[in-house]
C-alpha positions, 0 to 999 in steps of 0.5 A: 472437436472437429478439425480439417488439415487446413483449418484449426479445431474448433469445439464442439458446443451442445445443441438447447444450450443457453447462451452462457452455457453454450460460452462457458463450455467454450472456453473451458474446451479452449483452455483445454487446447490452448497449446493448439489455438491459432495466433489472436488474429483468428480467435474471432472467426472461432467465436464467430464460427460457433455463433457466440455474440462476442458481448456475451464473451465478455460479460462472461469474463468480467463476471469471473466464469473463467477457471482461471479466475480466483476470486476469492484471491482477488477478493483478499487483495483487495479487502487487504489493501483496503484495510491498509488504507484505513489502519495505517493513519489511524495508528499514526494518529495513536503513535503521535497523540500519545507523545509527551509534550505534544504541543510544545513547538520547542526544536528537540536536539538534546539526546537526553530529551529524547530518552526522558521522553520515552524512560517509563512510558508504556504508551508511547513504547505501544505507539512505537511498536504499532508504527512499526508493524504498519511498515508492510501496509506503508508498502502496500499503499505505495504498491497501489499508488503505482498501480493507479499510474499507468499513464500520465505520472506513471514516472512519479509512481514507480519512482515514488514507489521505490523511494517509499519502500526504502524509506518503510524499511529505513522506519522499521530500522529506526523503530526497531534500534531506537523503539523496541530495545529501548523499551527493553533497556526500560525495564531494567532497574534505575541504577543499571539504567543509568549504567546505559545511557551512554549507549543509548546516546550514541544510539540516538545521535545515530553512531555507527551504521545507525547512520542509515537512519538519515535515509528516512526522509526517503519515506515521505518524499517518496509518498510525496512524488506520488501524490503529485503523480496523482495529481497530474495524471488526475487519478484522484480527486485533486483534493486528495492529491494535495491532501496527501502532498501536504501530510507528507510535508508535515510528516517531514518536518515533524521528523527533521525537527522532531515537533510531534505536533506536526505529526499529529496533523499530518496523520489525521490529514492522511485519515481524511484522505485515506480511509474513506478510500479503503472502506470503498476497497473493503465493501467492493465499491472500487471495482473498475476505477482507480478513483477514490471518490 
């Protein structure tokens, strides 16, 4: 290091090296006296002073040669966001295809429909458990949303965001209490079944703090208002936006009038959307744009 009383330090870099040797051993000196360094108003005359071309700086940050930078972290992240974007629709589209009478348009508001609709199935209790295990991936997607809003709908982002996130966990509450311990009251004997129904119909007409349960709509809404911060902010090619908007409608919908059809629609819209991104996300494609062209 040399150094005067008036000047800060400045490293010392080997006379034959090449240019990215030469920054690299910069900045590893750098961080070493990062305690030492003068305020960002200086940084340049140090680069400049050691004769380092600020374009080979930067190239040399963005490639990760920085020790700081994990990439292997990175790399996880974004591997894992992708795959949420790919599975979750995809288990939707199971969850909704497996439901009996799936094409039946009839409004369902009997208790007891509900419960002869789940009483000995295995393959919607499956599709139910799968929904519920997709509740963090619901909550990964609405974290990368926000993150693609940092200007213009960055509002209807964040907003959104919190609105989906309480909403995931509103659908882990209802999976849980109406799914999974209905499935386990499924495997009872008939007459000790029978013997339940009373529970299970409180259970269903949301009895108790299972009122909470009115609270799911905040799910779909809050994926809605972000899609139309997507869409305004232009973050998205417009048709993705929209297709985002109309699936969570639907997804609405389907569960205020409980019409799986409706949900059916919506999930394999979200797929048409939605996986294509995640795959770019999962083979690096989306590296520097938020865009999921």
């Amino acid at each position: 290091m040399i150094g005067h009383r008036d000047n800060p330090p400045v490293p010392v870099v080997a006379e034959g090296l090449d240019s990215r040797d030469r920054v690299r051993g910069f900045y590893h000196e750098l961080v070493r006296n990062i305690r030492r360094l003068p305020r960002a108003a200086r940084t340049r005359s140090l680069i400049e002073r050691i004769g380092v071309p600020t374009a080979s700086i930067k190239q040399t940050v963005s490639e990760g040669d920085l020790p700081m930078t994990n990439q292997g972290l990175e790399s996880a992240k974004r591997i894992g966001t992708g795959l949420a974007f790919v599975v979750f629709p995809i288990v939707f589209i199971f969850a909704f295809a497996v439901h009996p009478n799936l094409f039946s348009l009839a409004i369902v508001t009997d208790v007891n429909t509900r419960i002869g609709e789940f009483h000995g199935n295995r393959l919607m209790h499956l599709g139910h458990a799968l929904m519920l295990l997709t509740v963090p991936l619901l909550i990964v997607v609405s974290l990368k949303f926000m993150e693609m809003l940092p200007k213009r709908g960055a509002w209807l982002g964040f907003v959104g965001c919190v609105m989906a996130v309480f909403g995931a966990v509103m659908l882990a509450v209802d999976k849980t209490a109406l799914c999974l311990v209905p499935s386990a009251l499924d495997t009872l004997p008939e007459t000790q079944f029978t013997q339940m129904l009373p529970g299970l119909e409180a259970m269903f007409s949301f009895k108790g703090w299972l009122a909470l349960l009115y609270l799911l709509p905040l799910l779909p809404v809050g994926f809605m208002l972000q899609g139309i911060g997507l869409y305004l902010g232009r973050a998205v090619p417009r048709w993705q936006s929209v297709s985002l908007i109309v699936a969570m409608v639907l997804l609405g919908v389907s569960a205020a009038v409980d019409i799986d059809l409706f949900g059916l629609v919506a999930s394999v819209i979200l797929a048409v959307a939605l996986v294509p991104f995640g795959i770019r996300l999962i083979r690096g494609f989306d590296r520097g744009t938020s865009s999921l062209e």
